[in-house]
C-alpha positions in Angstrom: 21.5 -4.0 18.0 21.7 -2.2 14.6 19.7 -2.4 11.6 20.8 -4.6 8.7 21.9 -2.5 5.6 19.0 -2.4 2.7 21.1 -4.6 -0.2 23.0 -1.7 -2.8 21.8 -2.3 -6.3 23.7 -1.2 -9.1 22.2 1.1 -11.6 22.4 -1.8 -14.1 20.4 -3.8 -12.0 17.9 -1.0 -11.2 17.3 -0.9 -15.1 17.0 -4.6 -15.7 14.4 -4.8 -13.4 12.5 -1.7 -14.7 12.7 -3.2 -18.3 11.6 -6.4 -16.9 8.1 -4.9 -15.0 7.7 -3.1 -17.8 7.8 -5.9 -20.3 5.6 -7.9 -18.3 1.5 -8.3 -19.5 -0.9 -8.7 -16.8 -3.4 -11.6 -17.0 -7.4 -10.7 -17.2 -8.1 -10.9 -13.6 -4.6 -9.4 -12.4 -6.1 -5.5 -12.5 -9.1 -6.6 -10.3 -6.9 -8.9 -8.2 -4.5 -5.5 -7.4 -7.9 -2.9 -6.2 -9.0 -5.7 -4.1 -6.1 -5.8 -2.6 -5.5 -2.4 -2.3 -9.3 -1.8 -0.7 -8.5 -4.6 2.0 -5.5 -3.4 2.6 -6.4 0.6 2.8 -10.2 0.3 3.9 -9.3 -1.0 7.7 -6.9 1.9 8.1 -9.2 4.5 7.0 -12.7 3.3 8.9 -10.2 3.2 12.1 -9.2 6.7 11.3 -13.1 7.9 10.7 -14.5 6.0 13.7 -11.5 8.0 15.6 -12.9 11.4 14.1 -16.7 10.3 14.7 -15.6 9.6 18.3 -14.3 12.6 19.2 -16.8 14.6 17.4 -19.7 12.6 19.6 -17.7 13.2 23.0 -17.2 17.0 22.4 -20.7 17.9 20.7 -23.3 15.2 21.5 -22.4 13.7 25.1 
C-alpha cells in the first residue's frame, strides 16, 4: 500500500496564499492563543525527554 501524493501547487497558488497570510491582522487574543498552544503542545515532549535524562542520570550515579 503506497502513500497518497502530497497535492502539487502551482507557484501562482503558492503566492496567493502567501499574500493572503500576509494580509491577514490577528485579533487581540490571537498572539496569546498561538504560545499557549505552542507550550501545550511542546512542554509534554520536552518534560518526557528531561524525565528520560533525570532517569538515567539517577540509575548510573545515585542507585
Amino acid at each position: 500500500m503506497s502513500r497518497p501524493k502530497a497535492p502539487k501547487y502551482t507557484k501562482e497558488e503558492i503566492r496567493d496564499y502567501e499574500e493572503k497570510l500576509k494580509n491577514t491582522d490577528f485579533e487581540k487574543g490571537d498572539m496569546m492563543a498561538m504560545i499557549i498552544a505552542a507550550m501545550l503542545t511542546i512542554m509534554p515532549a520536552m518534560l518526557a525527554v528531561i524525565a528520560f535524562m533525570i532517569g538515567i542520570v539517577w540509575l548510573i550515579f545515585l542507585r
